[in-house]
VEXDREN-2710 file (C-alpha; in Angstrom, 1 decimal):
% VEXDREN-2710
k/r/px/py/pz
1/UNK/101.8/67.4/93.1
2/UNK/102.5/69.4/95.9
3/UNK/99.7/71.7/97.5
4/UNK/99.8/75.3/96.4
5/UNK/97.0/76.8/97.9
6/UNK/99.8/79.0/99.7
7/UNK/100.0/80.9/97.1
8/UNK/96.8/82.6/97.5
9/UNK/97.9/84.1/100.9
10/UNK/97.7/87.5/101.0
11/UNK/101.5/87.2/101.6
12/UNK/101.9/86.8/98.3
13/UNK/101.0/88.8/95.0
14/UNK/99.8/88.0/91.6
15/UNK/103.6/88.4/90.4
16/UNK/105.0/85.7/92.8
17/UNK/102.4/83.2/92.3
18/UNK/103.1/83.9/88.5
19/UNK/106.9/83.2/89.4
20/UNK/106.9/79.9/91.5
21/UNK/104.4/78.1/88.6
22/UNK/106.6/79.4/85.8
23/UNK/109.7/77.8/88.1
24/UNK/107.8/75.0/88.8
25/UNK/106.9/74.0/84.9
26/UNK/110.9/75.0/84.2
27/UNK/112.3/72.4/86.7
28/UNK/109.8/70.1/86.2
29/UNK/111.2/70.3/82.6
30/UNK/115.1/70.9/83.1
31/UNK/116.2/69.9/86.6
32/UNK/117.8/66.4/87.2
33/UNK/117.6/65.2/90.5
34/UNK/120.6/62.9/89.5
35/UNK/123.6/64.8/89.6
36/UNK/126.3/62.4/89.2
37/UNK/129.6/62.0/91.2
38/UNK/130.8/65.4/90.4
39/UNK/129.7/67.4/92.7
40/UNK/131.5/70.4/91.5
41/UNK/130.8/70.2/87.7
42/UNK/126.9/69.9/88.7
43/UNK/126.6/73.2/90.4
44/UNK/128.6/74.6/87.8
45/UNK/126.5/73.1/85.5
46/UNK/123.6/74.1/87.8
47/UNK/124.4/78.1/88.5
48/UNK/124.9/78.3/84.1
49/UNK/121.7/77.0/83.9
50/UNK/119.6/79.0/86.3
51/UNK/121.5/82.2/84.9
52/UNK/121.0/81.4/81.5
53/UNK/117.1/80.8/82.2
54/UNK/116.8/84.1/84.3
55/UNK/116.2/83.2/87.5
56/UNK/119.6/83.8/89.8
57/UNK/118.0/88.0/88.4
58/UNK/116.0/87.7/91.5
59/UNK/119.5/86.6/94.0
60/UNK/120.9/89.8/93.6
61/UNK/119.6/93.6/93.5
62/UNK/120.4/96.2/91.2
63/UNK/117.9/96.6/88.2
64/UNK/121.2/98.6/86.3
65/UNK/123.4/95.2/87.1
66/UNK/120.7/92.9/85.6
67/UNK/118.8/92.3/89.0
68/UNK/114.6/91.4/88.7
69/UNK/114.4/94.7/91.1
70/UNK/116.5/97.2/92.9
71/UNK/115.8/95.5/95.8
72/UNK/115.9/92.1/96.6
73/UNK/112.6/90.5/96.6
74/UNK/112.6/88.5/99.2
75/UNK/109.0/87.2/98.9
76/UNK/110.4/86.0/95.6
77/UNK/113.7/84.3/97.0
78/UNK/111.5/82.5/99.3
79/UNK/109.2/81.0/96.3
80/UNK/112.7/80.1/94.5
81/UNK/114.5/78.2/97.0
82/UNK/110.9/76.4/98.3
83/UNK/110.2/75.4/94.4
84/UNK/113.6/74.5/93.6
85/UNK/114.3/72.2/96.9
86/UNK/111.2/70.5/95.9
87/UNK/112.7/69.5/92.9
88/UNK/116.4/69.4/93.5
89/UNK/118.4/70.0/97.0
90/UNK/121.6/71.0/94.6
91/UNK/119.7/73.5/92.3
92/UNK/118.2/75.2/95.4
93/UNK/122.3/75.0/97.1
94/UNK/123.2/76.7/93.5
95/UNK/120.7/78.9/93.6
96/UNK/120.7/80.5/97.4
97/UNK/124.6/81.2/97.6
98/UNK/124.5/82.8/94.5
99/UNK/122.3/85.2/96.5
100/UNK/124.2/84.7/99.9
101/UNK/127.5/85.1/98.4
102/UNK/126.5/88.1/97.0
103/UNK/123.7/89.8/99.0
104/UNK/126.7/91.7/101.3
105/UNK/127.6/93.4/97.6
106/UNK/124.1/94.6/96.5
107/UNK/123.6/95.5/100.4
108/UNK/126.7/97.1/101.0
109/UNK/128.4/97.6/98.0
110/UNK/130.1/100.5/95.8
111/UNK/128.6/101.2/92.5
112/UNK/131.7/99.8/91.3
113/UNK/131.9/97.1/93.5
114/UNK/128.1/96.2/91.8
115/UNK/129.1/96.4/88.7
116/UNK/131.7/94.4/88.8
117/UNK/130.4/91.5/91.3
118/UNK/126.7/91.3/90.7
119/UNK/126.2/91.1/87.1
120/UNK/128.3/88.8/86.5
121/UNK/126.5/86.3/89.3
122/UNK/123.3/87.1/88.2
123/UNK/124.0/85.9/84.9
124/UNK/126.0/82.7/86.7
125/UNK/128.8/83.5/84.9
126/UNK/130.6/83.7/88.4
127/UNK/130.2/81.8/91.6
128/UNK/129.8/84.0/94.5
129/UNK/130.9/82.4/98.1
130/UNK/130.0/84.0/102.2
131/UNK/132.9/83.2/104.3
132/UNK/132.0/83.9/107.8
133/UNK/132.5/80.8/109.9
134/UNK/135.9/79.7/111.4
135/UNK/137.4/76.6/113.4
136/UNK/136.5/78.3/116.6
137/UNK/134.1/80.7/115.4
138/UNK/130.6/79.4/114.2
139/UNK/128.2/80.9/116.3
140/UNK/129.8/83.0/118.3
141/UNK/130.9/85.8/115.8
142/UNK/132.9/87.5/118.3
143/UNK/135.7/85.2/118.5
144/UNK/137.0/85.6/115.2
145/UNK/140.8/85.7/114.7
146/UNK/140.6/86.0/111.1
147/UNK/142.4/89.3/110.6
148/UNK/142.5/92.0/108.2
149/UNK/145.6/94.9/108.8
150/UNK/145.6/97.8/106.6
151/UNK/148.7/98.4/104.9
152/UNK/148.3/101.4/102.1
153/UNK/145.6/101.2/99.6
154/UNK/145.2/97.2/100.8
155/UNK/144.3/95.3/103.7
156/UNK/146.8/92.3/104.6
157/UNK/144.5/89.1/105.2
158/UNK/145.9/86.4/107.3
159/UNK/143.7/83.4/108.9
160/UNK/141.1/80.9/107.9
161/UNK/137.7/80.2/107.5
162/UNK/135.5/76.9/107.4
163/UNK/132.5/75.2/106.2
164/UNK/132.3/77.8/103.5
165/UNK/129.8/76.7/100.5
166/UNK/131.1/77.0/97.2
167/UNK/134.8/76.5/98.4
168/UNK/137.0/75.5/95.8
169/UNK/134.5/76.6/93.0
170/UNK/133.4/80.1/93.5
171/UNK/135.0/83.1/91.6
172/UNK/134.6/85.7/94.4
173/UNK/134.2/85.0/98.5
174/UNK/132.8/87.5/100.8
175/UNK/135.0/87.5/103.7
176/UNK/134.2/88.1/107.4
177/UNK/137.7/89.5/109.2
178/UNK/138.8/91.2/112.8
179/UNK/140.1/94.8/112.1
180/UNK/140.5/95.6/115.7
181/UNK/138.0/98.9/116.0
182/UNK/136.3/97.6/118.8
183/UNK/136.3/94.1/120.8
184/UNK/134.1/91.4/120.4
185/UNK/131.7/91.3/117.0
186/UNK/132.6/95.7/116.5
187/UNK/135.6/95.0/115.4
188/UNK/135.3/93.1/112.3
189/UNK/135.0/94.5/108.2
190/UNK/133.6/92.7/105.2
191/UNK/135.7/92.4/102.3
192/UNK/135.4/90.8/98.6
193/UNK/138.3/88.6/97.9
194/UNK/138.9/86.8/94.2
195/UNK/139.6/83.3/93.9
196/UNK/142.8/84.4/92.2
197/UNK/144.7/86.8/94.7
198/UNK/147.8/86.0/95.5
199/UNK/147.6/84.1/99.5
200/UNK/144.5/82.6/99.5
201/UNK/144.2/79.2/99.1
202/UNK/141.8/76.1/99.4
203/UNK/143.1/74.1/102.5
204/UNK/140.9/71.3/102.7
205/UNK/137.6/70.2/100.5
206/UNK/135.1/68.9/103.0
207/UNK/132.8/66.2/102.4
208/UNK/128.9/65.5/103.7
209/UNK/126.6/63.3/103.8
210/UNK/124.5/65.6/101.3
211/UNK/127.5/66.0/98.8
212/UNK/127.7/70.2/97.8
213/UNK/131.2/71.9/97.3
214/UNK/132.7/72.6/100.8
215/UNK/135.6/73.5/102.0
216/UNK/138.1/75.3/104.2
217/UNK/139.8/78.7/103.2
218/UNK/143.7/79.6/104.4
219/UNK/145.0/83.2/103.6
220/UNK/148.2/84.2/104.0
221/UNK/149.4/87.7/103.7
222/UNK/146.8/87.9/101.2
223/UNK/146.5/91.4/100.0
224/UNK/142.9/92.6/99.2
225/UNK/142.2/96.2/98.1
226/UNK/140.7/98.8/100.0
227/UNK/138.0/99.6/97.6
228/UNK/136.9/95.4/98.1
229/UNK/135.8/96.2/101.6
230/UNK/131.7/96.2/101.8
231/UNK/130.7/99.0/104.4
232/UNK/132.1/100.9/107.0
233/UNK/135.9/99.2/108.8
234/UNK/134.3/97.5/112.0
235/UNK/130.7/97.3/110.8
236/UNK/131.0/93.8/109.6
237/UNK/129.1/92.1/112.1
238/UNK/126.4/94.6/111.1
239/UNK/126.6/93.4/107.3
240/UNK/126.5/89.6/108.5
241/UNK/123.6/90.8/110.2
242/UNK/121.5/92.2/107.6
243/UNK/122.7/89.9/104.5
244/UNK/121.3/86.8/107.3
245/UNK/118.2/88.6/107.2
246/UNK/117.0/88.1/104.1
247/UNK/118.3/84.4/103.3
248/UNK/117.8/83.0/106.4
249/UNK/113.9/83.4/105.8
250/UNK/114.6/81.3/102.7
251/UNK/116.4/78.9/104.5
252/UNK/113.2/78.4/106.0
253/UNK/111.3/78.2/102.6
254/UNK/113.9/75.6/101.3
255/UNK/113.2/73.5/104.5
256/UNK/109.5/74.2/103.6
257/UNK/110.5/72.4/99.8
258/UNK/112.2/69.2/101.7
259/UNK/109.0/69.2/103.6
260/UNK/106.5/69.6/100.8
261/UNK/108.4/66.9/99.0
262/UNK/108.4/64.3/101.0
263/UNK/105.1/65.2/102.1
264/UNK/104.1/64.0/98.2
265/UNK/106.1/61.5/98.5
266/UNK/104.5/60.0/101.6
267/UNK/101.2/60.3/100.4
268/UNK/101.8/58.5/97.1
269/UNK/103.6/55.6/99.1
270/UNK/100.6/55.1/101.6
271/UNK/97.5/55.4/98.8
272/UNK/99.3/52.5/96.6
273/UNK/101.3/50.6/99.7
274/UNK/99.5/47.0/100.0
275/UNK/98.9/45.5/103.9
276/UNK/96.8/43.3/105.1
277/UNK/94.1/43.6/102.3
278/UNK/94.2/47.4/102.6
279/UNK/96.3/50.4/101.4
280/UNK/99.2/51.8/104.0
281/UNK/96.7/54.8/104.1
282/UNK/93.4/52.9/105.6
283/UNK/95.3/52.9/108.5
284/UNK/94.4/55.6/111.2
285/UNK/97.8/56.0/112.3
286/UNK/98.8/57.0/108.5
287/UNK/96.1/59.1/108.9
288/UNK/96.7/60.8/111.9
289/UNK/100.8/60.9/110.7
290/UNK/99.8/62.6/107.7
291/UNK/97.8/64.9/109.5
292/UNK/100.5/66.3/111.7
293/UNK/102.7/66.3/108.4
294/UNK/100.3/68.5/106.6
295/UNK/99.9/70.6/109.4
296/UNK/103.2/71.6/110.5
297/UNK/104.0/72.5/106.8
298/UNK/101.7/74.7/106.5
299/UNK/102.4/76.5/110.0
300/UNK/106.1/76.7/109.1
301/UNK/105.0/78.3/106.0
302/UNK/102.9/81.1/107.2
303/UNK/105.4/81.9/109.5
304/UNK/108.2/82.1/106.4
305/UNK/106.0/84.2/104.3
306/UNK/105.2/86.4/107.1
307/UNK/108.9/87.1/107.7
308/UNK/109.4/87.7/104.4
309/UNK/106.1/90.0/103.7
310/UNK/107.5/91.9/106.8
311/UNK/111.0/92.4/105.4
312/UNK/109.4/93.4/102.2
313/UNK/107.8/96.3/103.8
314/UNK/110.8/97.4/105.2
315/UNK/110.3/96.0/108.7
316/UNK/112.7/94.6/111.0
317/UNK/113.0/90.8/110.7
318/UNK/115.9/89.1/113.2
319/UNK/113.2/87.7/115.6
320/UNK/110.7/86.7/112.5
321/UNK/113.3/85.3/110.1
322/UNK/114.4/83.3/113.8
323/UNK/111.2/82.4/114.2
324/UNK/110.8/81.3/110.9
325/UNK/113.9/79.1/110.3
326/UNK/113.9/77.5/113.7
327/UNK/110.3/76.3/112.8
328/UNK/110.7/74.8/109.5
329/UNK/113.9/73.4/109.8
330/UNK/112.7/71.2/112.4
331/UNK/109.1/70.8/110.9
332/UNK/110.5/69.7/107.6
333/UNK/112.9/67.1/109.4
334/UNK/109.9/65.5/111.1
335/UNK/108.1/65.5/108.0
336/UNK/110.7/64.0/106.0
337/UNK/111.3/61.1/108.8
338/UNK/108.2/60.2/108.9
339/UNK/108.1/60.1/105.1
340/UNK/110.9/57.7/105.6
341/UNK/109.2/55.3/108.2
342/UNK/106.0/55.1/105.8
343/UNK/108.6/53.7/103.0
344/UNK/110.1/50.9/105.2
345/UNK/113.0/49.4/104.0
346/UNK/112.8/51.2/100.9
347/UNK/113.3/54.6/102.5
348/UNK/116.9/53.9/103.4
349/UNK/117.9/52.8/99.7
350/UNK/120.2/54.8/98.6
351/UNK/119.4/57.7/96.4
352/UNK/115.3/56.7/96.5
353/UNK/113.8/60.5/97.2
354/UNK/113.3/60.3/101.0
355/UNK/116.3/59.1/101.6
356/UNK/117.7/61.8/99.8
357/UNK/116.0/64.3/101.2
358/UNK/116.6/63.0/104.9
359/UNK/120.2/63.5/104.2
360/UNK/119.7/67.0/102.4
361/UNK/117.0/68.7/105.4
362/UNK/119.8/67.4/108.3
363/UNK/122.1/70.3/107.6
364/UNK/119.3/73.2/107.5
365/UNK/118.9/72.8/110.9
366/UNK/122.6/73.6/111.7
367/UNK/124.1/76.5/108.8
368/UNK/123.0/80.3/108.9
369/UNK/122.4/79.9/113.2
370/UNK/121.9/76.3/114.6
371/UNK/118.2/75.7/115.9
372/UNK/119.3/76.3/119.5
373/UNK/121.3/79.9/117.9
374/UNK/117.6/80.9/116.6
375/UNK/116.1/80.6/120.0
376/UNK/118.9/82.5/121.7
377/UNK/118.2/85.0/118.7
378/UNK/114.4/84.8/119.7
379/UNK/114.5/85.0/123.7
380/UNK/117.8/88.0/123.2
381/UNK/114.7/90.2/121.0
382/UNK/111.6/89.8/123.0
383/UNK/113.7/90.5/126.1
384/UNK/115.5/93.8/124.3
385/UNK/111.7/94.9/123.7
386/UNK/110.4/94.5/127.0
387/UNK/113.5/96.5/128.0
388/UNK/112.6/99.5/125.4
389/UNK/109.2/101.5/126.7
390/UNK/106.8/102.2/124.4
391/UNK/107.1/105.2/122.6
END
């Protein structure tokens, strides 16, 4: 079992330790780690389930709309994704773009737009989806050419978007598109588009080597009401922004899940391996491998609760949440490989845990800002501080 003395920290309060055993015991009890080939009828399957059982309540915010709080808990997304990814890289994929698909909406969003949108996701009877990347646009923001014109009481949508989780499944897509108020990342709204309008369309499902629903978005003249749009026109870089803020902190606790896994995994494997008239874990290499293991998980986690403590509070997070992801992301990989090289052979059968979960962590270290975007993200804020005097 994995260690849980983290929950202690005084990150964390009585409520959330309460709320990552009572998710523990549930998967423990209801998640299967064997999906099957269809990918898409599992998360389905997957987002019923969680919403059915309460827990997507703490992906969105909004206690009239069915939400755990009026504001999202972030503390409490963190313990989700983390307990979840332990158990099942799909439930914790259903589980964090049901609050990434929809955080823009409780963030930004009219009453109306809430009560539309949010109840409806955090009861998983829809699939929410963030559309923000393009071909040519991943990291850099500001070269969008998605565009949005406003024509009446609609905006005209014409472009595309790729690698969007939950394409071809979700009910509702936030959608990142240049309105032209400003060059660069000013110039670009936030809107809600349906599945069903009229000129959208799923161009192309994309496959990985961790299998989730994936694909690439074309619209075409696709008309989107104005009351859809989430925020001020050209202050959609700004609700990217903030929206990243809270789940890419629990990108970082979902890395810390992979990690805590195979981690388990790892030390089961070296207590009961046989060689040369020892156990794999006699060894003082295991020893000191396990060591570094153990170590960097729990480093990555402090700083992933201490993001989301400060966000929590209110505070500013862009260079903690950074901080955060960067760390765990590559943490976790380490951890997982090495979990791998302690399983020989075994560890690239396919399907056996670690093998799973080294295809599963690969991709954390690339979506919501590649490890390289994080440090640029990291460097870009101590710099802006050192350029601000103290007040």
């Amino acid at each position: 079992m994995a260690d849980q003395n983290y929950l202690n920290w005084p990150f964390l309060e009585p409520r959330h330790r309460e709320l990552a055993l009572s998710l523990d015991a549930w998967s423990a009890q209801n998640i299967d780690q064997q999906h099957g080939h269809d990918v898409d009828a599992a998360c389905r399957a997957l987002v019923r389930q969680l919403g059915n059982a309460g827990w997507l309540k703490y992906a969105i915010g909004g206690t009239a709309h069915g939400a755990s709080s009026d504001a999202i808990d972030t503390r409490a997304v963190c313990l989700i994704r983390e307990t979840l990814a332990r158990h099942s890289g799909l439930a914790d994929f259903a589980f964090a773009m049901q609050g990434l698909g929809s955080g823009a909406i409780t963030l930004f969003g009219s009453e109306a737009n809430k009560e539309k949108y949010l109840t409806r996701v955090g009861r998983g009877d829809a699939i929410s989806a963030f559309a923000l990347s393009e071909p040519d646009a991943g990291s850099d923001v500001a070269a969008m050419q998605c565009a949005a014109v406003q024509d009446g009481d609609h905006y005209v949508l014409n472009g595309e978007k790729t690698w969007i989780s939950n394409g071809g499944i979700a009910d509702l897509y936030v959608v990142f598109a240049r309105t032209g108020e400003a060059p660069g990342a000013r110039g670009i709204s936030a809107f809600i588009v349906d599945a069903d309008l009229p000129g959208f369309e799923i161009a192309e499902r994309i496959d990985v080597i961790a299998p989730h629903p994936l694909a690439r978005l074309k619209f075409t003249n696709c008309r989107v009401p104005v009351e859809n749009r989430l925020g001020e026109a050209g202050k959609g870089f700004k609700v990217a922004m903030a929206t990243l803020d809270i789940f890419r902190t629990s990108v970082a606790a979902a890395a810390l899940g992979f990690a805590r896994r195979a981690l388990d995994e790892a030390l089961a494997r070296a207590t009961t391996r046989k060689m040369f008239g020892k156990t794999l874990a006699d060894f003082q290499l295991t020893q000191a491998k396990l060591a570094q293991m153990a170590t960097g998980i729990d480093a990555a986690a402090l700083l992933t609760y201490r993001a989301a403590w400060q966000r929590d509070q209110g505070q500013r997070v862009t260079k903690e949440a950074a901080m955060a992801k960067l760390t765990a992301t590559e943490t976790a990989q380490q951890v997982v490989d090495a979990a791998v090289q302690m399983f020989g052979g075994l560890g690239v059968v396919s399907e056996q845990p670690v093998e799973r979960l080294y295809r599963e962590i690969r991709s954390l270290r690339i979506y919501e800002g590649a490890t390289e975007v994080q440090q640029l993200i990291i460097a870009r804020e101590m710099l802006s501080e050192m350029a601000v005097p103290n007040a």
